[in-house]
C-alpha positions in Angstrom: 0.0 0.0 0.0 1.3 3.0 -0.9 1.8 5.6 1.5 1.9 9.8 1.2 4.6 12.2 2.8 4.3 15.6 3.1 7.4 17.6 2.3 8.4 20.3 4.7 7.7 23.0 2.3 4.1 22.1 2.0 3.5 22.1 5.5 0.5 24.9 6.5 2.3 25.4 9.9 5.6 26.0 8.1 4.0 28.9 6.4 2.5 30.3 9.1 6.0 30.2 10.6 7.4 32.1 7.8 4.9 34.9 7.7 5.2 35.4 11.1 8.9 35.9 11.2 8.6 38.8 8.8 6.9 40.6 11.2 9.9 41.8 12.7 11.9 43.1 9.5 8.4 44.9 9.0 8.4 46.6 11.7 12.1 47.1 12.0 11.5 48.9 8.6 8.4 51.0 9.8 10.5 52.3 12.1 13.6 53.2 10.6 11.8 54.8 7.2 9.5 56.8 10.6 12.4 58.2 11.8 13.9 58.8 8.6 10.7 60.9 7.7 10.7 62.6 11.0 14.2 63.8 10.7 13.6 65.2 6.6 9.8 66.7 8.2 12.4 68.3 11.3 14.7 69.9 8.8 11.8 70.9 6.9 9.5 72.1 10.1 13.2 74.5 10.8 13.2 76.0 7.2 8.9 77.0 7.2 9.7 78.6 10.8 12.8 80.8 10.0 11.0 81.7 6.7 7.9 82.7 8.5 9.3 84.5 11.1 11.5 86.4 9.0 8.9 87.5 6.7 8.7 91.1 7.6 11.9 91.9 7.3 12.1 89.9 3.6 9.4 92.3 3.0 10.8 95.5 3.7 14.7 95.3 2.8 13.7 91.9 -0.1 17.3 91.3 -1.9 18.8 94.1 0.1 19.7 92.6 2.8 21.7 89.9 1.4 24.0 92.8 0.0 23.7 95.4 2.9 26.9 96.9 4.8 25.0 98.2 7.4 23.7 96.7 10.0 21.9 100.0 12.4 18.6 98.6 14.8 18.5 102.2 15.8 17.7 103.5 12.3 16.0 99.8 11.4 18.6 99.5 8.6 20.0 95.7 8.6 22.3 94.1 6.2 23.9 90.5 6.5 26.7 91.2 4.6 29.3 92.5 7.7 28.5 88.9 9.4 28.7 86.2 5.9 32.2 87.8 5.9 32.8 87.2 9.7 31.4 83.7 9.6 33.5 83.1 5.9 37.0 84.4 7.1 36.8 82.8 10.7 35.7 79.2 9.3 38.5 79.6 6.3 41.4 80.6 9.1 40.4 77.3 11.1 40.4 75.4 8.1 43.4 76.6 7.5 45.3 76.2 10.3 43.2 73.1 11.7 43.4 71.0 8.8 47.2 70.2 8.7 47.4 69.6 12.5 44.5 67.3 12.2 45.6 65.2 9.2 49.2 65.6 10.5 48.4 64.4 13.7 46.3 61.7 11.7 48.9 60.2 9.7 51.5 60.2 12.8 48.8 57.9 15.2 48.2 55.4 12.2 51.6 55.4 11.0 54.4 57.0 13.0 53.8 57.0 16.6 54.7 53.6 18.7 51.6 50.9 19.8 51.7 52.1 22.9 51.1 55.9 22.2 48.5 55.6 19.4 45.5 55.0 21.4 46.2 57.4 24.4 47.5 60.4 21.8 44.3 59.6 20.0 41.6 59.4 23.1 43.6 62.5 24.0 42.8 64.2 21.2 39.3 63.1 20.9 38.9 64.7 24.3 39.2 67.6 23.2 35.7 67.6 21.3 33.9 67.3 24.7 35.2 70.5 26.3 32.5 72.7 25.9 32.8 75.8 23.7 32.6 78.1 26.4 35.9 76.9 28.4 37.1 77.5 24.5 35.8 81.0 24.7 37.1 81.6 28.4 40.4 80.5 27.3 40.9 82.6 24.3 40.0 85.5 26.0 42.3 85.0 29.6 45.2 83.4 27.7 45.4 84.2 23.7 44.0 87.6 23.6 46.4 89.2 25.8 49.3 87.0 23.6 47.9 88.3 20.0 48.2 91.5 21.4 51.4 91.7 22.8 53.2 89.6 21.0 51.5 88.3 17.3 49.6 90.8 16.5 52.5 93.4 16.6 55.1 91.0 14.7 52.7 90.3 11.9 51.9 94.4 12.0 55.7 94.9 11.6 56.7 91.9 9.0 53.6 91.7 6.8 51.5 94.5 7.2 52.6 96.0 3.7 50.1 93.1 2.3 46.7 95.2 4.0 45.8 91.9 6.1 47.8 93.1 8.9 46.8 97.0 9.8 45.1 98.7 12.4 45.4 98.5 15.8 46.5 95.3 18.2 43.3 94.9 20.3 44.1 91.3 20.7 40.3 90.4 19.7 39.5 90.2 16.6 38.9 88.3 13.3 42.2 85.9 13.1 41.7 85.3 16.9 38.4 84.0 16.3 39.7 81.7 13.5 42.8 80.4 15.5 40.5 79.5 18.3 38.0 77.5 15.9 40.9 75.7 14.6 41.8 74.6 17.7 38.2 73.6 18.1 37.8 71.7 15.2 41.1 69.7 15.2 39.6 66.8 17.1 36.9 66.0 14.7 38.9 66.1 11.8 41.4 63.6 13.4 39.3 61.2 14.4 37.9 60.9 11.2 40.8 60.8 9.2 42.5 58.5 11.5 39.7 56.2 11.4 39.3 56.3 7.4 43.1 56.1 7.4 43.2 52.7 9.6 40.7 51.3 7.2 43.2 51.6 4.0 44.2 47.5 3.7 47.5 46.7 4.7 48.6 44.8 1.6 48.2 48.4 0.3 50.9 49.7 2.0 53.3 46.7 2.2 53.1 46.7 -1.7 54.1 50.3 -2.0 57.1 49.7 0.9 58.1 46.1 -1.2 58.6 48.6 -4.0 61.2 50.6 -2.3 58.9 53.4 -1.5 59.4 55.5 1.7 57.1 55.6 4.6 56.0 59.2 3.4 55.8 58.3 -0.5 53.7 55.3 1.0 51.6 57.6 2.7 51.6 59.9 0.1 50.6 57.4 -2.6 49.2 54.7 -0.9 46.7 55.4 2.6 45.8 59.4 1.3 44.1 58.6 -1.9 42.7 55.5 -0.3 40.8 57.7 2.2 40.6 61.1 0.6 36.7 60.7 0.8 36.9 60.2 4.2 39.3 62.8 5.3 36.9 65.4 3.0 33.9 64.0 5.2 35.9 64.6 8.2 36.9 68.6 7.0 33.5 69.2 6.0 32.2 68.2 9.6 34.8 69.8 10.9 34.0 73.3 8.9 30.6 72.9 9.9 31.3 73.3 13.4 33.3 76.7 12.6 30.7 77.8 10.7 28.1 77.6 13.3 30.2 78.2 16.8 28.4 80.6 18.8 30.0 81.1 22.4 33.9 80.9 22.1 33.9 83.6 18.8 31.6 85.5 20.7 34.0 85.8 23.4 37.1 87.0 21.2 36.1 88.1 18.1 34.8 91.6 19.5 31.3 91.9 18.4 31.4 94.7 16.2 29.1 95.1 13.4 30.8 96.0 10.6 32.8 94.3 7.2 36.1 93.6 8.7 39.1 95.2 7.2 41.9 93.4 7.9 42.2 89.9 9.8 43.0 91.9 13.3 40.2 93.9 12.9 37.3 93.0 14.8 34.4 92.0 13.6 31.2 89.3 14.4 30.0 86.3 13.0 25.9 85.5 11.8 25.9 83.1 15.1 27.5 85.6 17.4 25.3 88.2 16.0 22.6 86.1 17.1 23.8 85.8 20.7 24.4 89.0 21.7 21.0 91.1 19.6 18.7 88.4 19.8 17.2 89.7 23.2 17.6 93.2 22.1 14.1 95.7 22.1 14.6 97.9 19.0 11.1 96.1 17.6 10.1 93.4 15.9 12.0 94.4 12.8 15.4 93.3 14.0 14.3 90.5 15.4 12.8 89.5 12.0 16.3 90.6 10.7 18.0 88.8 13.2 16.0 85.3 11.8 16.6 86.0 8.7 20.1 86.0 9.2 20.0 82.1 10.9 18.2 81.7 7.9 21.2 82.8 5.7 23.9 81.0 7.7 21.7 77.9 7.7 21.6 78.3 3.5 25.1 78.3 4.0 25.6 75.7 6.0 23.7 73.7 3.2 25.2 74.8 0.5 28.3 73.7 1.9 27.8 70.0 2.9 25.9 69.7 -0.8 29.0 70.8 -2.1 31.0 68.1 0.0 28.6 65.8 -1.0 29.3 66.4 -4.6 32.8 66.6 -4.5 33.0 63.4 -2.3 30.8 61.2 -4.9 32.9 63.0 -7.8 35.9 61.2 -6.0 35.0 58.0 -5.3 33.2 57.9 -8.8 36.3 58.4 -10.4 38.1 55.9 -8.1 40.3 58.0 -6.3 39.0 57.6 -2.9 37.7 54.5 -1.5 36.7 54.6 1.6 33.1 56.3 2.5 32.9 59.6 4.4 
């Protein structure tokens, strides 16, 4: 007599089994694209606010006040031009001066410095990220200011102020001590991601560069920095990010006064330190419209600048020049 078996596959409990163990990759998903949503309707939610809040003043100055010099709340004249140039100039002196410390201080921890240094330089240097902005500020003002005046600020006066970045007086605050102390700032982010992109470049990578006779800088040079070029730009893009938005410690040493700056020791203020010190203020609802509109400008900036990493960072690794994801 012959006899029937079921296979497993047909089996009504096996299906059931199956359906009900997608239930947690469903909602998993669900989740995740929730959050996802949330975080795109946030970003969106901060856009319809500054817009709307700043619609009086887009009113009354319109184009204007993206090419305005002056910024007076006692004759309700505002312009955003003094502080784009404060926010610019600071953020491109820390880049400036941050980004070779950072990648130099990189490429030493992966490559130079002995086992046992690597990972207390590193966490040392990662420490740096959590000391609030403030103590930054505090700092600058007890212990660099008084230096750039007596000391930088009249050697650079003397040696290189024929070039017109250099003149006027030595206050100590100013533009270039803002930008020194946001380089200092943003050295720890830009190092810890370039150190970790750089410890991802393979190994065989390097040996084959050093089997060729290749020094340990030609190796570097040819071997780990194009390997994690996309990383390291992610890194300096974070890293400019932070300059561009630092509030408290430019606030502190920059000098707060609104107007284009002349030369890098003149003093000047940035769109977020402008924001700190008027936001408060009660010359009428036009400034503080103005005063918006400006967050609204420095957050266009901030955009257009992490779009423009973006591009540039899938521009790289399209062409095959940097591996490693940022």
């Amino acid at each position: 007599m012959a006899t029937t078996t079921l296979s497993p596959t047909s089996s009504p409990s096996a299906d059931s089994q199956k359906t009900v163990s997608r239930w947690p990759d469903r909602i998993f998903y669900a989740i995740i694209g929730l959050v996802g949503i949330g975080i795109i309707a946030l970003a969106i939610a901060i856009v319809l606010i500054l817009v709307r809040n700043s619609k009086l003043s887009i009113d009354t100055f319109g184009w204007a006040f993206l090419y305005g010099t002056t910024w007076n709340p006692n004759a309700q004249i505002y312009g955003v031009v003094p502080f784009v140039a404060g926010t610019l100039i600071t953020s491109g002196i820390a880049l400036l001066i941050g980004l070779p410390l950072a990648l130099g201080a990189a490429i030493f921890i992966t490559t130079q410095a002995p086992r046992v240094l690597r990972t207390p330089v590193g966490v040392t240097i990662e420490l740096l990220a959590a000391v609030p902005s403030v103590i930054f500020g505090f700092w600058g003002l007890i212990v660099v200011v008084p230096w750039m005046r007596t000391t930088v600020q009249p050697w650079l006066k003397d040696y290189f102020g024929w070039t017109g970045l250099f003149n006027g007086p030595a206050l100590g605050v100013g533009i270039l001590t803002a930008g020194i102390i946001l380089a200092i700032m943003i050295v720890p982010t830009i190092c810890a991601v370039s150190r970790d992109t750089l410890l991802a470049v393979p190994t065989a990578q390097q040996e084959a560069a050093l089997s060729l006779g290749a020094t340990d800088w030609e190796t570097t040079r040819t071997a780990s920095l194009p390997y994690a070029r996309s990383g390291i730009i992610g890194g300096t893009i974070l890293g400019l990010g932070r300059a561009l938005g630092e509030t408290m410690a430019v606030t502190l040493v920059i000098g707060n006064v609104d107007r284009v700056p002349t030369s890098l020791l003149s003093p000047g203020q940035t769109i977020s330190s402008l924001i700190a010190n008027e936001l408060l203020s009660n010359n009428g609802p036009l400034q503080a419209s103005a005063i918006l509109e400006c967050g609204l400008v420095l957050l266009a900036i901030s955009l257009g600048v992490n779009v423009a990493a973006r591009l540039l960072v899938w521009r790289i690794t399209k062409s095959g020049r940097g591996e490693t994801g940022a």
